[in-house]
C-alpha positions as CSV (number, residue, x, y, z in Angstrom):
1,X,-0.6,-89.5,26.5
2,X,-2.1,-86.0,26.1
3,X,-4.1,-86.4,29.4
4,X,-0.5,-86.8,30.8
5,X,1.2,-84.1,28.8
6,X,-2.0,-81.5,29.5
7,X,-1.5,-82.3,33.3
8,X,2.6,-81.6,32.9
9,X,1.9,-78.3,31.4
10,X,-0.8,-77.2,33.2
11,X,1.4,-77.5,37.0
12,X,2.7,-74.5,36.3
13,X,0.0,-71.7,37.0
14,X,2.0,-69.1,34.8
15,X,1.1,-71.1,32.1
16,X,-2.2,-72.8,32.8
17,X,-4.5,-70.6,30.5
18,X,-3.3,-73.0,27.7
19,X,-4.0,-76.3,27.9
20,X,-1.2,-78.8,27.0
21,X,-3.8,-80.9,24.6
22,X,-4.2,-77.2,22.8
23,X,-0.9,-76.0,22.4
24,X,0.7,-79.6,21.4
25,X,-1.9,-80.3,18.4
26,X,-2.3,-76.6,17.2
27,X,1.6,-76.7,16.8
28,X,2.0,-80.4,15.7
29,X,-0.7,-79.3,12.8
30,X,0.9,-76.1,11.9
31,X,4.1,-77.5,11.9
32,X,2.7,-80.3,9.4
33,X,1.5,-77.8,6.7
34,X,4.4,-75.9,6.7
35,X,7.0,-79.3,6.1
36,X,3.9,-80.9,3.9
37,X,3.7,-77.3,1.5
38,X,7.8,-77.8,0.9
39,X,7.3,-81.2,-0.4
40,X,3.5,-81.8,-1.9
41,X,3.9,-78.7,-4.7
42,X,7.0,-80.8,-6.2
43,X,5.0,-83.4,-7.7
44,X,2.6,-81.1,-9.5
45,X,5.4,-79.1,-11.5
46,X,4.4,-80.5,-14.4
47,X,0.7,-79.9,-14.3
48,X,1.5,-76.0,-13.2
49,X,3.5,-75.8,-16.2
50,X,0.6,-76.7,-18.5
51,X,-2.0,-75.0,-16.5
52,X,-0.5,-71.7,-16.1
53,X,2.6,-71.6,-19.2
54,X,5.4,-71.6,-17.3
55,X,9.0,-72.4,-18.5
56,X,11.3,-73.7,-16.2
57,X,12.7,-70.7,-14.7
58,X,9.3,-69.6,-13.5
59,X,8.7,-73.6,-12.5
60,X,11.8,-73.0,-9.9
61,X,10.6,-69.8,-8.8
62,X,7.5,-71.1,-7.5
63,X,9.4,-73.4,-5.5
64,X,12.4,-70.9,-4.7
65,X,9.7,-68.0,-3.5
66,X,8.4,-70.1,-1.0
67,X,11.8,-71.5,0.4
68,X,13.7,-67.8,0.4
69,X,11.1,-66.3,2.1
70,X,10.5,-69.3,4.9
71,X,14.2,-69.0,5.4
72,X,15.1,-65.6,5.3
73,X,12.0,-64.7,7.9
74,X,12.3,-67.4,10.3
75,X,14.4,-65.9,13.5
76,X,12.2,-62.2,13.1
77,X,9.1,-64.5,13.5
78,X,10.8,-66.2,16.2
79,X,11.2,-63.3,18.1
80,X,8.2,-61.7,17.3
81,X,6.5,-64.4,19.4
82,X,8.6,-63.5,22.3
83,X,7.9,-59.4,22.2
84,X,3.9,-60.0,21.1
85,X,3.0,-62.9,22.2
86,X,3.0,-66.8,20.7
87,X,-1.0,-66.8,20.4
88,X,-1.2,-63.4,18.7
89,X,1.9,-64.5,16.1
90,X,0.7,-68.5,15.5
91,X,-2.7,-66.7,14.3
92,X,-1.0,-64.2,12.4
93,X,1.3,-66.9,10.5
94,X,-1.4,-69.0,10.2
95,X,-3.7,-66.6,8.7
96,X,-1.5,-65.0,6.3
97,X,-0.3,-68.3,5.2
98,X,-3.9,-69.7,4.5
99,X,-5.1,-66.7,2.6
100,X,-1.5,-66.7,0.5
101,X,-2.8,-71.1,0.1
102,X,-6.5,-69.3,-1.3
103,X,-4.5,-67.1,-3.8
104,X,-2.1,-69.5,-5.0
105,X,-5.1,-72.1,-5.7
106,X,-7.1,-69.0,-7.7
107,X,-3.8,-68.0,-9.7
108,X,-4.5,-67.0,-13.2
109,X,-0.8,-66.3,-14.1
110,X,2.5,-67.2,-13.1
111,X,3.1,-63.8,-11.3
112,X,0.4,-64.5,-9.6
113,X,1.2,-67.6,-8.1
114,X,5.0,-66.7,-7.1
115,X,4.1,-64.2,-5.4
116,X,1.5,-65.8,-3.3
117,X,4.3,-68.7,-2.9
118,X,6.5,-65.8,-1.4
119,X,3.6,-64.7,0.8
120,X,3.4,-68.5,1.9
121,X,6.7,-69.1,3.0
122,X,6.4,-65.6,5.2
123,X,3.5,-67.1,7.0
124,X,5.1,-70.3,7.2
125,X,8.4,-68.2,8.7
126,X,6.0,-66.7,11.0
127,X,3.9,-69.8,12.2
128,X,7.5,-72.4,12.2
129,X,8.9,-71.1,15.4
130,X,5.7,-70.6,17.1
131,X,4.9,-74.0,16.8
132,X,8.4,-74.9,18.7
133,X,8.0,-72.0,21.1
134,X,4.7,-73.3,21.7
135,X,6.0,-76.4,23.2
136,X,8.8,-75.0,25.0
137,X,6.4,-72.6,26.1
138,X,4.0,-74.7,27.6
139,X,5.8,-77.7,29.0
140,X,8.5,-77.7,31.8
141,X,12.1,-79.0,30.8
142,X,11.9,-82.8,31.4
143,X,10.0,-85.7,30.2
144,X,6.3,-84.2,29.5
145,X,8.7,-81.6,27.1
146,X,10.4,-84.6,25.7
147,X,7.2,-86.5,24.8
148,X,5.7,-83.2,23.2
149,X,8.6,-82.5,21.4
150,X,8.8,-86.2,19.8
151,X,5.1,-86.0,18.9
152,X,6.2,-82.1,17.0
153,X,9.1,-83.8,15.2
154,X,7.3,-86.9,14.1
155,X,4.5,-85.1,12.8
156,X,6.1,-82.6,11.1
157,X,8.3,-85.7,9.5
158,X,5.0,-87.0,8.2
159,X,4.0,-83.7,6.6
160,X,7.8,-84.0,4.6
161,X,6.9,-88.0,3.8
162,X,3.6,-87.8,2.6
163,X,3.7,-84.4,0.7
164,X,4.7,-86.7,-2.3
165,X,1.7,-88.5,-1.8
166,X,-0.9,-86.0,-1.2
167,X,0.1,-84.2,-4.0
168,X,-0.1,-86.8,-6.6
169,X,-3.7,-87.9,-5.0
170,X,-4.7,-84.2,-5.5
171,X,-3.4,-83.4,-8.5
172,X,-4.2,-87.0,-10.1
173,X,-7.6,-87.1,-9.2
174,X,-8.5,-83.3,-8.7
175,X,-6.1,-80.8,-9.6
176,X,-3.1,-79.0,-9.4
177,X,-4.7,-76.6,-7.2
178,X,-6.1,-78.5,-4.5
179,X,-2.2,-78.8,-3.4
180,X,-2.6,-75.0,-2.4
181,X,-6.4,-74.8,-1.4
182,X,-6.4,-78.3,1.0
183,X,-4.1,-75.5,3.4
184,X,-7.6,-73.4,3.5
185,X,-9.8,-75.6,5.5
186,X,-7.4,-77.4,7.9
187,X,-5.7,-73.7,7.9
188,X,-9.0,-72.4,9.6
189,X,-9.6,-75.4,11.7
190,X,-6.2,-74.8,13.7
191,X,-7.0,-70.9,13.6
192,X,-10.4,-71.5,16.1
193,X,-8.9,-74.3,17.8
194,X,-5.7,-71.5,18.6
195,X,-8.0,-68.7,19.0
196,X,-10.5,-70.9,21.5
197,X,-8.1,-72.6,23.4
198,X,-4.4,-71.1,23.4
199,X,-4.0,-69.1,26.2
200,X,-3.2,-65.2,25.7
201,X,-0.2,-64.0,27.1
202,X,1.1,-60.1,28.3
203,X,2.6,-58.4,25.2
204,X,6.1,-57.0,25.6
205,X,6.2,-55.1,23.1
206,X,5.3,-52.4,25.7
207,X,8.7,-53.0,27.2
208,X,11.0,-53.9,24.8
209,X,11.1,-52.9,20.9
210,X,11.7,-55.3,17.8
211,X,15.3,-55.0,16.7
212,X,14.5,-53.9,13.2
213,X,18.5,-53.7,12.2
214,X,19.0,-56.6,13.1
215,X,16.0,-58.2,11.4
216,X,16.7,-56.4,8.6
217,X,20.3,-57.8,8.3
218,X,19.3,-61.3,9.3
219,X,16.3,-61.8,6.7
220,X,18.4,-60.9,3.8
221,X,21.3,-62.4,4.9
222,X,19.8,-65.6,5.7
223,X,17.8,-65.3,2.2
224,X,20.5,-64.5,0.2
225,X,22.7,-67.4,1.7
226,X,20.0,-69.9,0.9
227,X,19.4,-68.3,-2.6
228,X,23.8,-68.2,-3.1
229,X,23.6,-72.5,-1.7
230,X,21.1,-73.4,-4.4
231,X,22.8,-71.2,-7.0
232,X,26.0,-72.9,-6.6
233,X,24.4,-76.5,-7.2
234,X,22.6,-75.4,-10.0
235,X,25.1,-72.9,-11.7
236,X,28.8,-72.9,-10.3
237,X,30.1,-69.8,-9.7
238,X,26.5,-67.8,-10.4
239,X,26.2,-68.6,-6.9
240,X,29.3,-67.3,-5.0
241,X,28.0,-63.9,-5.3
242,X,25.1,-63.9,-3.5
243,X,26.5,-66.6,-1.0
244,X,29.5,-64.3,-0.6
245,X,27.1,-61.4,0.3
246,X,25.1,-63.3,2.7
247,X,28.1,-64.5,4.5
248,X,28.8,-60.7,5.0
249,X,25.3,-59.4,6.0
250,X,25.2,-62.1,8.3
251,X,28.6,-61.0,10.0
252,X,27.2,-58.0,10.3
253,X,24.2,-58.9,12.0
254,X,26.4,-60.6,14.7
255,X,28.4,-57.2,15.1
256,X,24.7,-55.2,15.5
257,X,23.6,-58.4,17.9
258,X,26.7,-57.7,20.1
259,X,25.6,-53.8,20.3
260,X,22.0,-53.6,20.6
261,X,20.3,-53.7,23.7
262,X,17.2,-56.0,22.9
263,X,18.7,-58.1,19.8
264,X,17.1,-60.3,17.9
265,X,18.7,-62.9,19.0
266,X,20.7,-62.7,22.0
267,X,24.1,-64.1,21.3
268,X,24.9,-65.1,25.2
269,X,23.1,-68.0,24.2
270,X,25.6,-69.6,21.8
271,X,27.3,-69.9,25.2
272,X,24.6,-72.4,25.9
273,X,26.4,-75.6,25.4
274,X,23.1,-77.0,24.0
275,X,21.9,-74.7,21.7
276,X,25.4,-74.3,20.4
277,X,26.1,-78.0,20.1
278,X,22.4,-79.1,19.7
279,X,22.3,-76.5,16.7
280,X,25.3,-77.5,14.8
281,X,24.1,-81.1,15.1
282,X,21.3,-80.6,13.8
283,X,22.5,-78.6,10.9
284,X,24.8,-81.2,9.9
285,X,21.6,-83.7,10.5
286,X,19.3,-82.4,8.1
287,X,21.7,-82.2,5.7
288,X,22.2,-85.7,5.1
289,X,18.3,-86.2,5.8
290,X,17.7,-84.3,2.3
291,X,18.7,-87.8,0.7
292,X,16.5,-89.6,2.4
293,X,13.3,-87.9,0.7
294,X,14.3,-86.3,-2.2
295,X,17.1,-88.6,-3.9
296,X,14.9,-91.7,-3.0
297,X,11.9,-89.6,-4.4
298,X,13.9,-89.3,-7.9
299,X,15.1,-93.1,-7.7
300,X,11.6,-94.2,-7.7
301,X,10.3,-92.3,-10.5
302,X,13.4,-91.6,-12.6
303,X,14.6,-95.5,-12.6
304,X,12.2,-97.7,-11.5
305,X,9.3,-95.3,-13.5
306,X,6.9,-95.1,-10.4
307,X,3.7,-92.9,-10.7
308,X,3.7,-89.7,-8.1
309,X,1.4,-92.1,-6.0
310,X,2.9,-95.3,-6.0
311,X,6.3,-93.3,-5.0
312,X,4.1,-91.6,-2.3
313,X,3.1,-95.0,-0.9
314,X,6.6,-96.3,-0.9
315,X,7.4,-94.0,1.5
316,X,5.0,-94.9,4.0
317,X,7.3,-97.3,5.6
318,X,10.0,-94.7,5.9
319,X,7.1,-92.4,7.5
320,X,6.3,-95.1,9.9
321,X,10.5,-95.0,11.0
322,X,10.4,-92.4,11.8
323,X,7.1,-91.7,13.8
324,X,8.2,-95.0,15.6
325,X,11.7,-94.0,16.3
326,X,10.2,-90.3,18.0
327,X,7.5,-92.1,20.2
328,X,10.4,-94.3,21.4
329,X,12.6,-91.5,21.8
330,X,11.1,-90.0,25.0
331,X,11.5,-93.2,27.4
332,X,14.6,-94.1,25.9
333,X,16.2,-91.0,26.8
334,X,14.9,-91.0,30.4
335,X,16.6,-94.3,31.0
336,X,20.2,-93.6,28.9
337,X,19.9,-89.5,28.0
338,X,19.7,-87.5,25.3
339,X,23.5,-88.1,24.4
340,X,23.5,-92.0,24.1
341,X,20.3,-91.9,22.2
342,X,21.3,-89.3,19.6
343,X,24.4,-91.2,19.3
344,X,22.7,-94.3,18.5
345,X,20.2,-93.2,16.2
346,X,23.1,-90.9,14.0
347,X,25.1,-94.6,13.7
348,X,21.6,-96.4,12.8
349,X,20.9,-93.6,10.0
350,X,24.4,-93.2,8.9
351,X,24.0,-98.1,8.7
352,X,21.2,-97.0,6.4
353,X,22.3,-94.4,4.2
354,X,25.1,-97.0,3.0
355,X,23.2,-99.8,2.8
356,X,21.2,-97.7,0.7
357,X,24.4,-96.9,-1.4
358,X,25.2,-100.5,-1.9
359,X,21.8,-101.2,-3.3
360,X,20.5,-98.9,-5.1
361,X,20.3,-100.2,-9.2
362,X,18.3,-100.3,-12.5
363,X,16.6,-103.5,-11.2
364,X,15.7,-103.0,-8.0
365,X,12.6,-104.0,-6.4
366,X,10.8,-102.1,-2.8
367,X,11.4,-104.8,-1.1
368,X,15.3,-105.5,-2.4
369,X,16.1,-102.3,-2.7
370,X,13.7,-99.0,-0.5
371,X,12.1,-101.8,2.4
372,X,15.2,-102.6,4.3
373,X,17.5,-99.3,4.2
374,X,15.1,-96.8,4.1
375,X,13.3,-98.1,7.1
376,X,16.9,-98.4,9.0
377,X,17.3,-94.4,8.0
378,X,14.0,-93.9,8.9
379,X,14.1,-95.2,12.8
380,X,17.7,-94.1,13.4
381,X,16.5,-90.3,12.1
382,X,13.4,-90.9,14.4
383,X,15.6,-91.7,17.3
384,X,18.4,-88.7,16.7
385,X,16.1,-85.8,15.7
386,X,14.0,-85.6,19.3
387,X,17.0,-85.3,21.6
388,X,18.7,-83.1,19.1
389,X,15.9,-80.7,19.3
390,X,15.2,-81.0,22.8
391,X,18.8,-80.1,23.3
392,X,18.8,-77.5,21.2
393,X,15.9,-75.8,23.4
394,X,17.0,-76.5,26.7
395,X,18.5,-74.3,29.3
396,X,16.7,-71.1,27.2
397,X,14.5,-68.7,29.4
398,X,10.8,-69.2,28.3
399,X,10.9,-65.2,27.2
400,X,13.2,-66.5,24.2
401,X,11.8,-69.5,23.6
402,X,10.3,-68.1,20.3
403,X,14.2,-67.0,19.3
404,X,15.7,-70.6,20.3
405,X,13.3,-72.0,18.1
406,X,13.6,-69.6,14.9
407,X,17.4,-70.5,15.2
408,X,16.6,-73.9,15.3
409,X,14.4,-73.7,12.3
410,X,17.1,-71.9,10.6
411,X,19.2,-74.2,11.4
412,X,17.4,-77.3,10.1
413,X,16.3,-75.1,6.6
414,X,19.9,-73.8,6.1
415,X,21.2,-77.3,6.6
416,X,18.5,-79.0,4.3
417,X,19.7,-76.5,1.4
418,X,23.4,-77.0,2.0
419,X,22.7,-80.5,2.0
420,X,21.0,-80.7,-1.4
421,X,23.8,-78.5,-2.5
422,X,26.6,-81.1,-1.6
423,X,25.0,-84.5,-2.3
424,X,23.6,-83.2,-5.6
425,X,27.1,-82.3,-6.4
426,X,28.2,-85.9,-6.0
427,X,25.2,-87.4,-7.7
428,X,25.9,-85.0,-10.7
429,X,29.9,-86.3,-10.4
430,X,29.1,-90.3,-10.1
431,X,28.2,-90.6,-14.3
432,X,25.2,-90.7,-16.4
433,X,23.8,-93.6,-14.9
434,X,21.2,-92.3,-12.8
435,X,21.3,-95.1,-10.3
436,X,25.2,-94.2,-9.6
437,X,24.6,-90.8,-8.7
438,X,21.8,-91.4,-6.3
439,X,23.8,-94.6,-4.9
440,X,27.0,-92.4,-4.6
441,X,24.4,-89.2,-2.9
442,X,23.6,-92.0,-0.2
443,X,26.8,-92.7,0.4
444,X,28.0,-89.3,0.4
445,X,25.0,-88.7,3.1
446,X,26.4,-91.7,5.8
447,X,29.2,-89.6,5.6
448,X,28.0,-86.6,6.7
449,X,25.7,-88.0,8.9
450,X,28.9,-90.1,10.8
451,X,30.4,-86.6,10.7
452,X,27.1,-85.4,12.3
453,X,27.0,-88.2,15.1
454,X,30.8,-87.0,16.4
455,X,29.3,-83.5,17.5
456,X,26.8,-85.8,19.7
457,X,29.7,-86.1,22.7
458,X,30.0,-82.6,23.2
459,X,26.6,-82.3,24.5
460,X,26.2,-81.6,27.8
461,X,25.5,-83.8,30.2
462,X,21.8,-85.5,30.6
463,X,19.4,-84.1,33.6
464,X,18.5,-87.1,35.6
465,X,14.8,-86.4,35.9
466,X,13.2,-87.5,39.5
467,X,11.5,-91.0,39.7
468,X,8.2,-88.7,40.2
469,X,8.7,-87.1,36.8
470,X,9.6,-90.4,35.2
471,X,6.3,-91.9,36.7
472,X,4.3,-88.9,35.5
473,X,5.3,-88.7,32.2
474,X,6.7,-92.2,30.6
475,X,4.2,-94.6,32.2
């Protein structure tokens, strides 16, 4: 497959300086930390609270510094790939987000360690879109893009799965640090693999000037909106505030978008009918995907009392779903299209997120009660995620291919947080049975993700790739 993909990307001579084997594992690697360094600090909470004497407030800023700053950042590192180059900005993300993985592991205080959390998520903001743009970049529209972009989102998937995992292995059998440090030496792995192998490309920055305004607006708008969305599940009405003021700066960033000459993001391409649709899909997507992980996560150790690692091998199944569902995606869609596919795979998750509903009690076993339905999630996510993002790309000039993919990033974090929001909200309403309120989550999720699958139709259109491409790139 990646001698196949490599010869795809590699017709074009504008981009043949980067070899497709390069660009599609240093992105499907970076793209893995950042989803794994979301998950894998959750599990060792508790042991950061001992080490380091935090209370709980400082235990949810070392989570929230890393997710505010990942999503407030995301579309100014998306366009900075465009104006300086994707090489020069994946090794800039990279590097600031390994040496910010160094600090955290040496924290001595809690200061310390939020605010090399915050410095994470910035690198993370930065690297995210790159690793999309990288893709887009490098690959033509069509089935070597489709394949690449089904390896991204599996992989990335994995990073989400098994952060529960790693970081009960690390902090069980090393400690609470290695969850931070392990970033270090696979960090500077990628970084000679990107500087060795990724192809440069002409900066034009010479040309064209970052819209600081804009980015300005945009960062603090989009921070303060997912800052406002956890607020309001964790405290009411604290939250309207700030989710009130981020609805405001982001309506201004839209009015300075509509004015500027080189925006940010370039708002002619909502008129996309992909990105549009593909976009809102997706939001809606990930917000039901939040239950998958993280209520199935609290099930395992909250009612049937598994260890950080036996819950982190439970999920493997689910990981295998869904890395099976995205390598099945790419042929699928070149003999039905991208509609039809997404379509089946948002019925085949929504099947599974009720099933799960149905059995989800104080007595259940893996195999009566996580084998069945989270495997069914699993796939179906697997099979609706790659067309959605590949849709969401498409019909994008490769100069803002690093913009398409910070809004789709945004689009997939703002949906995530708004997700938790909502089904955490019904868990917390279902009574004090624990079971109840992940059961009635679940079912809360096929809803949403039904409601998700209805936006599918409005895609446009699939391109009929030539029998040449199909040979090429699916055999």
């Amino acid at each position: 497959m990646t001698a196949e993909l490599t010869a795809q990307a590699t017709a074009r001579p504008a981009r043949a300086t980067t070899p497709g084997w390069a660009a599609l594992l240093a992105a499907s690697i970076g793209q893995f930390l950042v989803v794994l360094d979301i998950s894998v600090v959750n599990v060792a909470l508790p042991h950061i609270r001992e080490g380091l004497g935090l209370g709980a407030t400082g235990l949810q800023w070392v989570v929230n510094a890393y997710s505010l700053t990942f999503a407030g950042f995301l579309l100014l590192g998306g366009r900075a790939a465009d104006l300086f180059g994707r090489k020069r900005v994946f090794i800039t993300g990279l590097g600031l987000f390994t040496v910010a993985s160094l600090a955290g592991g040496f924290a001595q205080d809690g200061a310390m360690l939020i605010g090399a959390r915050a410095f994470q998520g910035l690198g993370a903001a930065i690297l995210a879109p790159v690793t999309l743009s990288l893709i887009t970049g490098t690959f033509p529209e069509g089935p070597a893009r489709t394949k690449a972009i089904a390896m991204w989102t599996a992989v990335g998937t994995a990073g989400g799965a098994t952060g529960g995992l790693v970081g009960g292995l690390l902090t069980d059998y090393l400690s609470w640090r290695w969850v931070l440090l392990i970033n270090v030496p696979v960090g500077a792995v990628v970084a000679v693999i990107a500087a060795r192998w990724l192809g440069g490309e002409a900066d034009a920055a010479g040309r064209r000037r970052l819209d600081l305004p804009g980015a300005v607006l945009v960062t603090a708008g989009v921070g303060l909106l997912a800052f406002g969305i956890g607020e309001t599940g964790d405290h009411g009405w604290r939250g309207v505030i700030p989710l009130a003021a981020g609805v405001v700066l982001l309506a201004a960033f839209v009015a300075v978008e509509a004015r500027t000459a080189e925006p940010l993001v370039k708002l002619r391409l909502f008129r996309l009918r992909s990105v549009a649709v593909g976009n809102l899909a997706t939001l809606v997507g990930t917000m039901a995907g939040f239950a998958l992980w993280y209520f199935l996560s609290l099930y395992m150790q909250n009612v049937l009392h598994y260890s950080a690692v036996r819950t982190g091998l439970s999920f493997l199944p689910h990981t295998a779903g869904i890395i099976i569902g995205s390598r099945l995606a790419p042929p699928l869609m070149a003999r039905m299209g991208a509609r039809s596919l997404a379509g089946i795979g948002g019925v085949m998750a929504a099947a599974g997120f009720a099933w799960q509903s149905l059995v989800l009690d104080a007595d259940g076993t893996f195999v009566t009660a996580l084998l069945g339905p989270g495997a069914t999630m699993a796939l179906g996510f697997g099979l609706l995620m790659t067309p959605l993002v590949e849709a969401s790309t498409s019909g994008a000039d490769s100069s803002e291919a690093g913009a398409v993919a910070g809004v789709v990033n945004t689009s997939r974090t703002i949906g995530g947080a708004i997700g938790l929001t909502i089904l955490g909200t019904a868990a917390a309403h279902a009574g004090p049975d624990l079971a109840d309120g992940y059961s009635a989550a679940f079912l809360v999720a096929a809803v949403i993700t039904t409601a998700g699958t209805a936006i599918v139709p409005f895609l446009p259109r699939p391109h009929r790739a030539s029998q040449s491409e199909e040979g090429e790139a699916i055999a």
